[in-house]
C-alpha positions in Angstrom: 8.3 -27.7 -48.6 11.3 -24.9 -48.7 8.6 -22.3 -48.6 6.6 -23.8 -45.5 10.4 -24.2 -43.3 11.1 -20.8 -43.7 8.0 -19.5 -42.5 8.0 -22.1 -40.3 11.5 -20.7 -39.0 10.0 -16.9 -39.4 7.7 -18.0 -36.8 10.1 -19.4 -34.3 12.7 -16.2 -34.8 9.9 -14.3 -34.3 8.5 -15.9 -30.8 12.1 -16.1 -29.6 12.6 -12.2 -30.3 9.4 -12.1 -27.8 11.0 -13.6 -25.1 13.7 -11.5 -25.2 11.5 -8.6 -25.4 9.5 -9.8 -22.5 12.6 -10.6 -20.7 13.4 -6.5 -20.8 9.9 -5.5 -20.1 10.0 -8.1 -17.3 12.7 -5.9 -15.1 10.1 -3.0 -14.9 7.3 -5.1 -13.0 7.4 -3.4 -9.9 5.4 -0.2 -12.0 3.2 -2.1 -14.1 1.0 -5.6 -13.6 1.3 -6.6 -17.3 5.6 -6.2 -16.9 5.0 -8.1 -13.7 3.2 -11.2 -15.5 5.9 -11.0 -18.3 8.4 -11.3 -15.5 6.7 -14.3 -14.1 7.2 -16.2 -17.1 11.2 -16.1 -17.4 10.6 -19.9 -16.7 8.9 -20.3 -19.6 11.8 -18.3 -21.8 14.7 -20.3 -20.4 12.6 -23.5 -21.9 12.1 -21.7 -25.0 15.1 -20.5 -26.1 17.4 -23.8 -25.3 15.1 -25.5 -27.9 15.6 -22.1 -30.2 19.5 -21.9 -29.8 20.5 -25.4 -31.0 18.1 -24.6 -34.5 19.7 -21.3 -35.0 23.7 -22.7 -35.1 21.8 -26.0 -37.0 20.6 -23.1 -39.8 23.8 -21.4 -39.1 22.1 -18.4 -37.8 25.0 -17.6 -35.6 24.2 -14.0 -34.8 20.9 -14.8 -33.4 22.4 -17.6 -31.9 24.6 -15.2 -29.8 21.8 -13.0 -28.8 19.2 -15.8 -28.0 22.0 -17.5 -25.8 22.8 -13.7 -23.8 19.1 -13.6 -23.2 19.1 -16.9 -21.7 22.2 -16.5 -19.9 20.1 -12.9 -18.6 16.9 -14.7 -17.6 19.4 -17.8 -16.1 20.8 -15.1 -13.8 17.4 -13.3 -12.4 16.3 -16.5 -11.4 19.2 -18.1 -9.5 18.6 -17.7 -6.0 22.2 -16.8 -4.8 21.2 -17.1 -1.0 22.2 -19.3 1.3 20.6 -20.7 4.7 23.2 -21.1 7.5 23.2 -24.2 9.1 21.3 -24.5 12.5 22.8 -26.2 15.3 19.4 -25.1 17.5 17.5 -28.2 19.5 14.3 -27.1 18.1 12.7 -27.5 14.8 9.1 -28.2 13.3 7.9 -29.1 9.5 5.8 -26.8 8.0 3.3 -27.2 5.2 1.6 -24.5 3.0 -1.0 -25.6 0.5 -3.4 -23.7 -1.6 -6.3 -26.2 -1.2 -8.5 -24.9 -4.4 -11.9 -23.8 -4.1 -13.7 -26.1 -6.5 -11.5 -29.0 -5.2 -13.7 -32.4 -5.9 -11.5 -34.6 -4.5 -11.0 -32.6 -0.7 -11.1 -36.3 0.8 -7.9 -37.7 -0.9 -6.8 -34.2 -0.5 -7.2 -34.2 3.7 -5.8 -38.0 3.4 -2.5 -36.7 2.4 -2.6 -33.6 4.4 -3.1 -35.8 7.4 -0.6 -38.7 6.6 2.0 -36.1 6.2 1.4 -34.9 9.3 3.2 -31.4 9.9 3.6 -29.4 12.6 2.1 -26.5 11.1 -0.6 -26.6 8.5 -1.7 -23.4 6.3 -4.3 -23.9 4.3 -5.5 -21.3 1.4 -8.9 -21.0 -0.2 -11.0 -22.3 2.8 -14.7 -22.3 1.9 -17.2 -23.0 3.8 -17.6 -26.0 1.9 -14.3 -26.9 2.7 -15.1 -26.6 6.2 -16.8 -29.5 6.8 -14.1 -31.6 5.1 -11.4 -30.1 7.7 -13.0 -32.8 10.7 -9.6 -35.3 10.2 -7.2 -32.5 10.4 -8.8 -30.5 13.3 -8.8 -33.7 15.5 -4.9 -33.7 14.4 -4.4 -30.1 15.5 -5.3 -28.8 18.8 -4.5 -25.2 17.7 -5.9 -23.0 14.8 -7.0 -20.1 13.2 -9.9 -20.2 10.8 -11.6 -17.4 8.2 -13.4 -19.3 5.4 -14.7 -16.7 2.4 -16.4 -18.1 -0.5 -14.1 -16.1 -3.1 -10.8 -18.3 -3.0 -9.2 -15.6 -0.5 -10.2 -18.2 3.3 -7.4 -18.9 5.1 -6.8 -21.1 7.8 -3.7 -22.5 10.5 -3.4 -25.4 12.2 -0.8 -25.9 14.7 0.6 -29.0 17.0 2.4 -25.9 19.1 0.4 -23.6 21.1 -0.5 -20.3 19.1 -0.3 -17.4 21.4 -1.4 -13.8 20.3 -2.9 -15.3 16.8 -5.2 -13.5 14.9 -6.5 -12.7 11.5 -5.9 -9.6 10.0 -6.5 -7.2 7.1 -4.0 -4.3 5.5 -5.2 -0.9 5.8 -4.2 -0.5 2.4 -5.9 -3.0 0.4 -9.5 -2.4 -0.9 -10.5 -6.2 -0.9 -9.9 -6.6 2.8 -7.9 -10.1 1.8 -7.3 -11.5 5.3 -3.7 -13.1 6.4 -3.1 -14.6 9.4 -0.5 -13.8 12.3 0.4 -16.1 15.3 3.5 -16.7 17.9 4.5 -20.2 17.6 7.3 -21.3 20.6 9.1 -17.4 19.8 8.7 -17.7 16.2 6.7 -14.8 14.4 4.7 -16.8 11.8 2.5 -14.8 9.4 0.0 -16.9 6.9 -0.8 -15.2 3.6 -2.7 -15.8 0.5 -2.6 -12.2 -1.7 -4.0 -11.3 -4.5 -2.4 -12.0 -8.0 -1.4 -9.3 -10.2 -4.0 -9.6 -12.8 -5.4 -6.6 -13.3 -3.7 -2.7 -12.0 -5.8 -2.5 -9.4 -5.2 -6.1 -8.0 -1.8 -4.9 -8.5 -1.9 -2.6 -6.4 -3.7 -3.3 -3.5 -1.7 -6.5 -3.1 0.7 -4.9 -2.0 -1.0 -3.8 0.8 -0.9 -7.5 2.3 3.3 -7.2 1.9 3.7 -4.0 3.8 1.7 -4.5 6.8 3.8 -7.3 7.9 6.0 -5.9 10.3 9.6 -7.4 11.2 10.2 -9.8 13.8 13.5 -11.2 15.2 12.5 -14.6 14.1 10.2 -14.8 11.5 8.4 -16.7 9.1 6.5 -15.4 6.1 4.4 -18.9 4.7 1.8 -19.2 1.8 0.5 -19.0 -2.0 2.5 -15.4 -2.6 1.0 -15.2 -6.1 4.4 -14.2 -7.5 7.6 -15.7 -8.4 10.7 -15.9 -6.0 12.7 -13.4 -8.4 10.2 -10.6 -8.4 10.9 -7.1 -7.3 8.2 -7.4 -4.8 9.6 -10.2 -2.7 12.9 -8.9 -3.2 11.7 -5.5 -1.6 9.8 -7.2 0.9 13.2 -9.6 1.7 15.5 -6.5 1.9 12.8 -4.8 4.4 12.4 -7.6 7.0 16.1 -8.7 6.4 14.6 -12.3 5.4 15.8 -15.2 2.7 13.8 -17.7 0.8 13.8 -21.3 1.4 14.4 -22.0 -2.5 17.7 -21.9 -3.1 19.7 -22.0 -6.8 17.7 -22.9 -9.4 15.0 -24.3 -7.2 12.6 -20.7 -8.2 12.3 -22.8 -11.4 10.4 -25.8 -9.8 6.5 -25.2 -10.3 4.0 -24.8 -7.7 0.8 -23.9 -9.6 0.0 -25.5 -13.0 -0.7 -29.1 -14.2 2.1 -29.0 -17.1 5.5 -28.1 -16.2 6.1 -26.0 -18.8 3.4 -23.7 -17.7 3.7 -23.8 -14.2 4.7 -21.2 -11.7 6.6 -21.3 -8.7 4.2 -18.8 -6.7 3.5 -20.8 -3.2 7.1 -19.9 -0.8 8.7 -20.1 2.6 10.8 -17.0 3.4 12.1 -17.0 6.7 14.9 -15.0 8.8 18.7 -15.3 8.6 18.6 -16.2 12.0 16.6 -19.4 10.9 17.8 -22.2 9.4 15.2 -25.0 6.8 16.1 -28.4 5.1 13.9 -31.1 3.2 12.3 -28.2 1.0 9.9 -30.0 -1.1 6.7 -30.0 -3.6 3.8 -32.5 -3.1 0.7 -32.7 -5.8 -2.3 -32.2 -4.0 -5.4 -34.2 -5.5 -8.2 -31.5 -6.9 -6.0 -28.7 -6.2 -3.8 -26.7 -9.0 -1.3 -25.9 -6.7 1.4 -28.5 -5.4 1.8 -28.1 -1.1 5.0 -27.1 -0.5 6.8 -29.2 2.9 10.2 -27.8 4.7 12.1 -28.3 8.2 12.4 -24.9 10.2 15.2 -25.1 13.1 15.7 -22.4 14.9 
């Protein structure tokens, strides 16, 4: 019994000196896509190590215990969100929804149900098919404006919008080999742009990815919506906040709340809102979606 507890306990010392591993390598993920999926997981470390700290000052284990509780306390701090929205006083507002809809959804009826009761203003919908297509008849009687491109490969897209769209279009980044389309419209002065990128699976995805990021251009008011396919606290939405001089609707510890994945514990928050410092959002929150492995996410824009 003595013998299987220790290795037992090797086994546990030895994931937790992992995750502190992977929470170093995890800072370098802007130059490679393995460091960037090891950053993605910091989620994942903060669950692990406050089970792990508790059985290392049980086993009396105190040094570990001091450098399992400073990784923690480093992962607690990349993931805090330290931004905060300014209240809006403006007249006008609208409630947005983003949802990555799934591909092989077999439930896209209950699915639309809910889409439709909720009833936003605007509507961005990733993976379209042209399956999906012919499930979309409730919503497009809801919305008198959109913006379509199904593609069988999980990249469609589409926009629907209660608000006139003016100058909307779908586009593609120079710079990306997969010609992954995003959308861009004018909603009532705001400079919405719809995007569903690729995730950093492989070096080349990782790359070209990024193409999707830098050609959208900044905007006085502006509103960057979608399944981002990376975390809140990556260097690549930092960069891409810094650039357009934009913050993101989760604030605190709200980066931790999962927006793809059925567990909890293995979810990711990778479907975000960021939007400009001149804009103000309230109500942020995460609906499941029947069928789909994302969860929608729902806010209030006023600006």
């Amino acid at each position: 019994m003595k013998y299987f507890i220790k290795r037992l306990l090797f086994y546990i010392y030895l994931l937790s000196t992992l995750a502190c591993i992977s929470t170093i390598l995890g800072f370098f993920g802007s130059s490679y896509y393995l460091f960037e999926m090891l950053n993605s997981l910091r989620f994942q470390y903060i669950f692990f190590l406050s089970l792990i700290i508790p059985l290392t000052f049980l086993c009396k284990q105190r040094f570990l215990s001091i450098i399992f509780l400073l990784f923690l306390g480093i992962n607690l701090f990349t993931v805090y969100n330290k931004e905060r929205i300014i209240p809006s006083y403006e007249n006008r507002s609208l409630s947005v929804i983003a949802v990555n809809l799934n591909a092989n959804n077999n439930r896209l009826f209950n699915a639309i149900n809910i889409l439709v009761n909720l009833d936003p203003d605007i509507l961005l919908i990733s993976e379209i098919t042209d399956r999906t297509i012919n499930h979309l008849k409730p919503i497009e009687k809801a919305y008198p404006y959109k913006i379509l491109f199904p593609r069988n490969d999980g990249f469609g897209i589409g926009l629907f919008s209660k608000i006139k769209l003016d100058n909307s279009s779908v586009r593609f980044s120079p710079d990306d080999n997969y010609m992954i389309p995003y959308i861009y419209a004018e909603i009532d002065g705001l400079h919405l742009y719809g995007i569903h990128p690729l995730h950093p699976t492989s070096s080349r995805y990782f790359k070209d990815r990024l193409g999707v990021f830098s050609a959208i251009k900044k905007h006085p008011k502006m509103i960057i919506l979608g399944d981002f396919n990376t975390v809140p606290w990556s260097s690549l939405l930092k960069n891409t906040k810094k650039r357009l001089d934009l913050i993101d609707i989760k604030g605190g510890f709200r980066t931790l709340i999962p927006t793809w994945g059925t567990w909890i514990i293995f979810g990711l928050s990778i479907d975000g809102c960021l939007i400009s410092k001149n804009i103000s959002a309230k109500n942020y929150n995460t609906i499941p979606i029947p069928g789909s492995d994302h969860k929608a996410i729902i806010a209030e824009i006023s600006y």
